[in-house]
C-alpha positions as CSV (number, residue, x, y, z in Angstrom):
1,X,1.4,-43.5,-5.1
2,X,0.6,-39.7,-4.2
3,X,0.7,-39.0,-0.8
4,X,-1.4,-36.2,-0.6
5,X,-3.9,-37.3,-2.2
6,X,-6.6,-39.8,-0.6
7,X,-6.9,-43.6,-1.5
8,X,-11.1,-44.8,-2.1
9,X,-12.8,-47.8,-1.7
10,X,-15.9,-48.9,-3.0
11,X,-18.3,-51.8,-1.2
12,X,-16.9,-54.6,1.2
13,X,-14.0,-56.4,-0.9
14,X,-12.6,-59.5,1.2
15,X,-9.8,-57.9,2.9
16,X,-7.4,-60.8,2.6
17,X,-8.2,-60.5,-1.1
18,X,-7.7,-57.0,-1.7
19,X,-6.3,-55.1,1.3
20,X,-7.6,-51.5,1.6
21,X,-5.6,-48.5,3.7
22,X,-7.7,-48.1,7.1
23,X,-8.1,-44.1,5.6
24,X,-9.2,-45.2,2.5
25,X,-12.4,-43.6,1.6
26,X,-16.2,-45.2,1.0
27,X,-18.0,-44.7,-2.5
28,X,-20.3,-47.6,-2.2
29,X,-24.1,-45.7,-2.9
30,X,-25.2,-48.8,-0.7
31,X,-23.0,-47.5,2.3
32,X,-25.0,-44.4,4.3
33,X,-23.1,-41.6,4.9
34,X,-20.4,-42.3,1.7
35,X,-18.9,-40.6,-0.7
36,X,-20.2,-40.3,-4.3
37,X,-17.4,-41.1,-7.2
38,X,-20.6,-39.3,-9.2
39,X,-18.9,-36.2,-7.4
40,X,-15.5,-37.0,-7.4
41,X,-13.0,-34.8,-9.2
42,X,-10.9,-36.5,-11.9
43,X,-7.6,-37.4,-10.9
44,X,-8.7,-36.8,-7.1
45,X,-7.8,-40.6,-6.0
46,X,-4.1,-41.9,-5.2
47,X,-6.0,-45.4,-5.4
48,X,-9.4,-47.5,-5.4
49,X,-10.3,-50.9,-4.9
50,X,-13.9,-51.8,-5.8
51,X,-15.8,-54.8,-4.9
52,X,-17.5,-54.3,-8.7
53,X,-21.3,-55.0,-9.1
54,X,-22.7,-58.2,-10.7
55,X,-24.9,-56.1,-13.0
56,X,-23.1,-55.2,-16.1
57,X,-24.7,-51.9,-16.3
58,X,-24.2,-51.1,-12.6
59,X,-20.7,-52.7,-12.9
60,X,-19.5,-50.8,-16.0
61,X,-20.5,-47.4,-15.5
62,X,-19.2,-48.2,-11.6
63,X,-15.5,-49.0,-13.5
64,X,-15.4,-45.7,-15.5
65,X,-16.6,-43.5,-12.9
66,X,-13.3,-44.9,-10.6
67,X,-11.2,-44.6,-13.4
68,X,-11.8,-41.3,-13.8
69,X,-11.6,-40.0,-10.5
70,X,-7.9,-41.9,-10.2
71,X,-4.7,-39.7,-11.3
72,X,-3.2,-40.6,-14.8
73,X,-1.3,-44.1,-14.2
74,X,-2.8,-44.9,-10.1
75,X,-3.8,-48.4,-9.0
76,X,-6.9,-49.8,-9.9
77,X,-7.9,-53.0,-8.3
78,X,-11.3,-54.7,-8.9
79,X,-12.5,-58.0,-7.6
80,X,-15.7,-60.1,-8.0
81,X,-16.8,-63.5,-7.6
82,X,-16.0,-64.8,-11.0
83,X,-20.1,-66.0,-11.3
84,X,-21.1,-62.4,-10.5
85,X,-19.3,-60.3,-12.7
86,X,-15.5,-61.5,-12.1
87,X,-14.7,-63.0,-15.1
88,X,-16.1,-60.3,-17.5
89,X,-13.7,-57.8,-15.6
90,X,-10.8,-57.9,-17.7
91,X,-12.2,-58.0,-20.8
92,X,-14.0,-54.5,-19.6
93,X,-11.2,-52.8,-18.4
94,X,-9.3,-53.2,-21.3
95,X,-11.8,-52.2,-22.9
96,X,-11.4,-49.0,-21.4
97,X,-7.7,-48.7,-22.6
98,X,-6.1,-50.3,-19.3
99,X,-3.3,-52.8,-19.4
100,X,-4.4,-55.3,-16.9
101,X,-3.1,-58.1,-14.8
102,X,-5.4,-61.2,-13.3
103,X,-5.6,-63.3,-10.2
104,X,-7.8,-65.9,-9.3
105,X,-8.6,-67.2,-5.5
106,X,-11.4,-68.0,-3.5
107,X,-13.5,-68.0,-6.4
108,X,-13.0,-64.4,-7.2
109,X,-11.1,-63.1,-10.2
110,X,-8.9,-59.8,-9.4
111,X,-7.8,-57.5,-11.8
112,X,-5.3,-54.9,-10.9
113,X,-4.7,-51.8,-13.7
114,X,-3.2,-48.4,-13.9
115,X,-5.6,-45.4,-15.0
116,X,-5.1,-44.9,-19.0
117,X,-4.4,-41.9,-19.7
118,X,-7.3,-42.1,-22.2
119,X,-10.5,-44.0,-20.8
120,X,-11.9,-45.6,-24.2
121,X,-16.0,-45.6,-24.3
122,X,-16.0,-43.7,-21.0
123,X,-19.1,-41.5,-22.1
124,X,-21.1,-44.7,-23.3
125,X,-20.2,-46.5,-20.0
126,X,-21.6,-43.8,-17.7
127,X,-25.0,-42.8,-19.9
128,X,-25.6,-46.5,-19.9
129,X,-26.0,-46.5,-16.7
130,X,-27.1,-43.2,-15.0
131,X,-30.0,-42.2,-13.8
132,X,-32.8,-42.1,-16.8
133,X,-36.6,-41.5,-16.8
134,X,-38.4,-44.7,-17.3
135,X,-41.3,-43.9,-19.4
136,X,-42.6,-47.7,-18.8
137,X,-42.7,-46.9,-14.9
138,X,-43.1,-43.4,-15.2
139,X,-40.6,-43.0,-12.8
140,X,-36.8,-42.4,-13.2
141,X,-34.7,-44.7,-12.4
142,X,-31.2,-46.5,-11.9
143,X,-29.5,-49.6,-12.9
144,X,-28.3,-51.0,-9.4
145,X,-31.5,-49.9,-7.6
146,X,-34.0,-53.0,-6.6
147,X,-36.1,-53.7,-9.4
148,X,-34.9,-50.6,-11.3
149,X,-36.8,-51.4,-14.9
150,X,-39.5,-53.0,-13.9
151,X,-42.4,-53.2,-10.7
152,X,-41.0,-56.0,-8.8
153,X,-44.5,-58.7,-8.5
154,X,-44.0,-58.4,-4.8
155,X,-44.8,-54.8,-4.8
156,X,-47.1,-55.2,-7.6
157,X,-49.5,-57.6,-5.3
158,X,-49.1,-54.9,-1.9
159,X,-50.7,-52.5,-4.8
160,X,-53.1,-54.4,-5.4
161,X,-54.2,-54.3,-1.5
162,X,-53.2,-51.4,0.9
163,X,-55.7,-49.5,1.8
164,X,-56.4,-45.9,2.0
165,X,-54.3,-44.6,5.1
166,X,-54.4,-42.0,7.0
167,X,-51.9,-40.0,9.7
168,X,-48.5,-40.7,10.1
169,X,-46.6,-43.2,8.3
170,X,-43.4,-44.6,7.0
171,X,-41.9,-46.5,3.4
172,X,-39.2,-48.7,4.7
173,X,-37.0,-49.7,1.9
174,X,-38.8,-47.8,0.1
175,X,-36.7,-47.8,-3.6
176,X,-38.1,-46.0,-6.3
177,X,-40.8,-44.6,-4.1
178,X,-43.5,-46.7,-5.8
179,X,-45.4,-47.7,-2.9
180,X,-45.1,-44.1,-1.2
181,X,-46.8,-42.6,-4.8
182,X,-49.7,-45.0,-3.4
183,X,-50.2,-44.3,-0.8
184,X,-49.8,-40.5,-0.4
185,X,-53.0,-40.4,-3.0
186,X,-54.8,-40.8,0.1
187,X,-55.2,-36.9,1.5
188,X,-56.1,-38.4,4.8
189,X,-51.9,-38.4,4.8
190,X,-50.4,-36.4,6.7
191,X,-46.3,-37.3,7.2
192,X,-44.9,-40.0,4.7
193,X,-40.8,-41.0,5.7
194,X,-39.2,-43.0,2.9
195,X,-36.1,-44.9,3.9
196,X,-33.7,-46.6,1.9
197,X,-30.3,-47.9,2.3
198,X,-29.2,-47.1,-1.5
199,X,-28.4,-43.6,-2.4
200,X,-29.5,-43.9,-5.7
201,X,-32.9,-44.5,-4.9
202,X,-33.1,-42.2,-2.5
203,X,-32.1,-39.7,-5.2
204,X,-34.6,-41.3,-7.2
205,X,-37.3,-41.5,-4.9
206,X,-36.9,-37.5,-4.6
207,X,-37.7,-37.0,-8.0
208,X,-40.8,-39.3,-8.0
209,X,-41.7,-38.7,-5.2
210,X,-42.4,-34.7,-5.1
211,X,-45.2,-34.8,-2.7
212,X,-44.7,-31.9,0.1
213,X,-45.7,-34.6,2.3
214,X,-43.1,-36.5,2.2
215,X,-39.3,-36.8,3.8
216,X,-36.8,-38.9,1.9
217,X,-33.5,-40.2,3.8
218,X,-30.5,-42.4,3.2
219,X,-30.4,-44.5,6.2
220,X,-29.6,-48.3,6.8
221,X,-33.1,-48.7,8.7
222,X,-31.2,-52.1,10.7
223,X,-28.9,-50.3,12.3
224,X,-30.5,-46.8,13.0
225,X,-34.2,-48.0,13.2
226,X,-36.5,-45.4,11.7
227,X,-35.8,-42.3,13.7
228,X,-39.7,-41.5,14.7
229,X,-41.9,-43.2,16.8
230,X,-45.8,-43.0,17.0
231,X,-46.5,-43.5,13.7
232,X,-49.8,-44.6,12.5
233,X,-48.9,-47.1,9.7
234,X,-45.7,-48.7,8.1
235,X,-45.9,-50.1,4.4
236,X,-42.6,-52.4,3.4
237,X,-41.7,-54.8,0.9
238,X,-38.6,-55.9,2.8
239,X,-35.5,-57.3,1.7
240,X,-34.2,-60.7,2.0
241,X,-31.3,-61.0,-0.1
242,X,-27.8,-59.6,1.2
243,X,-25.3,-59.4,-1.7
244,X,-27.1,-62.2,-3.8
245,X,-27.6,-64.6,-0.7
246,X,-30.4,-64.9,1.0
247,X,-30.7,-63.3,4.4
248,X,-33.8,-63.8,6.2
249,X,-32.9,-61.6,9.0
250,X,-33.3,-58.6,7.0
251,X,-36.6,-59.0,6.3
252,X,-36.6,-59.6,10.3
253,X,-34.6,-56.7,11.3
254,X,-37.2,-54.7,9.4
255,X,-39.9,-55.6,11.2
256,X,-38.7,-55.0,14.4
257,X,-38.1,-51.3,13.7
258,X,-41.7,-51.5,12.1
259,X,-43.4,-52.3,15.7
260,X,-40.6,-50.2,17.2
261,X,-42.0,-47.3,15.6
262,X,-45.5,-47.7,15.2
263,X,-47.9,-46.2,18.0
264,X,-50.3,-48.8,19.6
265,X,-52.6,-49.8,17.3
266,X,-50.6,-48.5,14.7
267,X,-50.1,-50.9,11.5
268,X,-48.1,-52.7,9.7
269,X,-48.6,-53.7,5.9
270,X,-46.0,-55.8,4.3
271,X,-45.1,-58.0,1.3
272,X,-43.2,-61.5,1.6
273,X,-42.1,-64.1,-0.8
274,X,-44.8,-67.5,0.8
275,X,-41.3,-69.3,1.7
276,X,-40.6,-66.4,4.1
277,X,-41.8,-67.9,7.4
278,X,-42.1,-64.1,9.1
279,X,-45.0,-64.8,11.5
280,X,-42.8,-66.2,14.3
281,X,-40.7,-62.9,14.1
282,X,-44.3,-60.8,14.3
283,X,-46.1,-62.9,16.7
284,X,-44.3,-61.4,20.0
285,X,-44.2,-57.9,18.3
286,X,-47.9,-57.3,17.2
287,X,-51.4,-57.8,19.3
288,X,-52.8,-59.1,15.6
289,X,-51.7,-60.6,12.4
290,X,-54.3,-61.3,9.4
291,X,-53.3,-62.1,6.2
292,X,-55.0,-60.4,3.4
293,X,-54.2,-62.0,0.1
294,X,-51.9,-64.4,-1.1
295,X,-50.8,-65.0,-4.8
296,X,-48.4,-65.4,-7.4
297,X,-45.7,-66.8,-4.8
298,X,-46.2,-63.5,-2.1
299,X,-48.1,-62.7,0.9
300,X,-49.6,-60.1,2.2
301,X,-50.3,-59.3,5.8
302,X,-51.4,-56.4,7.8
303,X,-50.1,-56.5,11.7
304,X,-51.2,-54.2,14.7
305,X,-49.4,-53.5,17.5
C-alpha cells in the first residue's frame, strides 16, 4: 500500500466485515459533506472499500468509477448482502479485468481485487449510469436517485392535490425537484429550499430546477433540520425505507423539522404510503390535521401548526 497517498471508503460497510482505516475517506453521494469518486483523479487512492449498491446500474458504474481512481494493482474490497447485489459482484469485477477472491459471512458476499491495469468495459459502465436527460420525465436524472426513471405514484397523487402556495416554503427530500417544478408555477412564491440527502439529486434538482427562486442544498434534513424557520409551507413525500428496510422514523424525523420550521399557521403538505400510521407523530406537533385525498395505497394530508 502507498503511504502517501489516501485510502477511500464508500457507504457504511459492516466494519467487522470489511475494516476501513479511521482516515479513510467518504465517496458515498448519500453521505453530506463527501467526496465525489466522479472527481477523483485516477490512481489517487492507496485503497477503497465500498459497501456496493443493489441497483446494477448504480452498482456498476459505482465499481468502475473506484477502480479507476485506485493506483495500478491497489486493494479493492466490495461487499453486499448476497440478495442485494453480492452475488453478482464477482462476476462484474472480473468483468472489468480484475482477478478476484470471495468470501461469504453474515449473508454478505466479499470480493477483494487488485486494480487491472486495464479496466475492461470501463466507458460502458460509467455512461450506463451517469447522469442522462430523461425525455419521459423531462427531467435529467440518475440511476441511484429515488424513483430516478419514473414519477414515483406517491408523488404522482401529492400532484394531483397541492394547492397554489404562496410565501416562503421548503421541498424536503426533494429528489429530482418534481414537486418544487409544481409548486414554484405559483408566482405567489416567493423562496423555495430543496433538501435532499443524495448528491446526485441535488445535482439533478439544479438542472431541473432553474427557477431563480429557488435554493438547492445537500443536507441530511434529520440531523441538521432545515436551516430556516418561519416558513409558510413545507411540501414532502418522505422517506421510509433506510437501506432497503423499512424505517418509519424517517418519515417521523421529517416531520418534526417540518413543524420545527414552519411559522404558526404555516403548513404542511405531505404524501404517505396508508400503512404509515403518521398522525400520532403530527397530533402533538400541528393545531390541525385534515386529510385531503386518499388513493391508490397513499395519503394525503395537509397539517397547520
Amino acid at each position: 500500500m502507498d503511504e502517501t497517498k489516501p485510502n477511500g471508503i464508500y457507504g457504511a460497510p459492516p466494519p467487522e466485515l470489511a475494516p476501513v482505516r479511521e482516515d479513510a475517506l467518504q465517496f458515498s453521494p448519500l453521505m453530506p459533506g463527501a467526496q465525489s469518486l466522479e472527481q477523483c483523479k485516477e490512481g489517487e487512492l492507496a485503497s477503497l472499500v465500498i459497501a456496493a449498491p443493489p441497483g446494477t446500474l448504480e452498482r456498476r458504474y459505482t465499481l468502475a468509477l473506484g477502480l479507476k481512481a485506485l493506483s495500478p494493482g491497489a486493494e479493492l474490497v466490495a461487499l453486499a448482502p448476497k440478495d442485494k447485489g453480492g452475488s453478482r459482484l464477482r462476476k462484474e469485477l472480473e468483468a472489468f479485468g480484475c482477478s478476484v477472491s470471495e468470501d461469504a459471512r453474515r449473508h454478505y458476499r466479499i470480493c477483494t481485487a487488485k486494480r487491472p491495469d486495464t479496466i475492461i468495459g470501463f466507458g460502458d459502465a460509467v455512461a450506463a449510469g451517469d447522469m442522462r436527460f430523461m425525455e419521459t420525465l423531462d427531467l435529467w436524472s440518475q440511476p441511484g436517485i429515488f424513483s430516478w426513471d419514473r414519477v414515483d405514484p406517491g408523488s404522482e397523487l401529492l400532484l394531483e392535490h397541492l394547492p397554489a402556495f404562496s410565501g416562503r416554503g421548503a421541498d424536503l427530500g426533494c429528489g429530482l425537484g418534481t414537486l418544487a417544478r409544481a409548486v414554484l408555477a405559483s408566482l405567489k412564491v416567493q423562496q423555495l429550499t430543496l433538501l435532499d440527502i443524495d448528491r446526485r439529486a441535488v445535482d439533478a434538482a439544479r438542472r431541473n430546477v432553474s427557477d431563480a427562486r429557488a435554493q438547492v442544498r445537500w443536507v441530511d434534513v434529520r440531523s441538521t433540520g432545515v436551516g430556516e424557520t418561519g416558513l409558510d409551507f413545507v411540501v414532502m413525500n418522505p422517506p421510509f425505507h433506510d437501506a432497503g428496510a423499512e424505517d418509519r422514523a424517517l418519515g417521523q424525523s421529517f416531520i418534526r423539522r417540518a413543524a420545527e420550521c414552519l411559522r404558526p399557521g404555516g403548513g404542511c403538505w405531505l404524501v404517505a404510503n396508508r400503512h404509515l400510521a403518521y398522525e400520532a407523530v403530527m397530533k402533538p406537533l400541528f393545531r390541525n390535521i385534515a386529510l385531503k385525498a386518499e388513493a391508490r395505497g397513499y395519503k394525503i394530508y395537509e397539517a397547520l401548526k
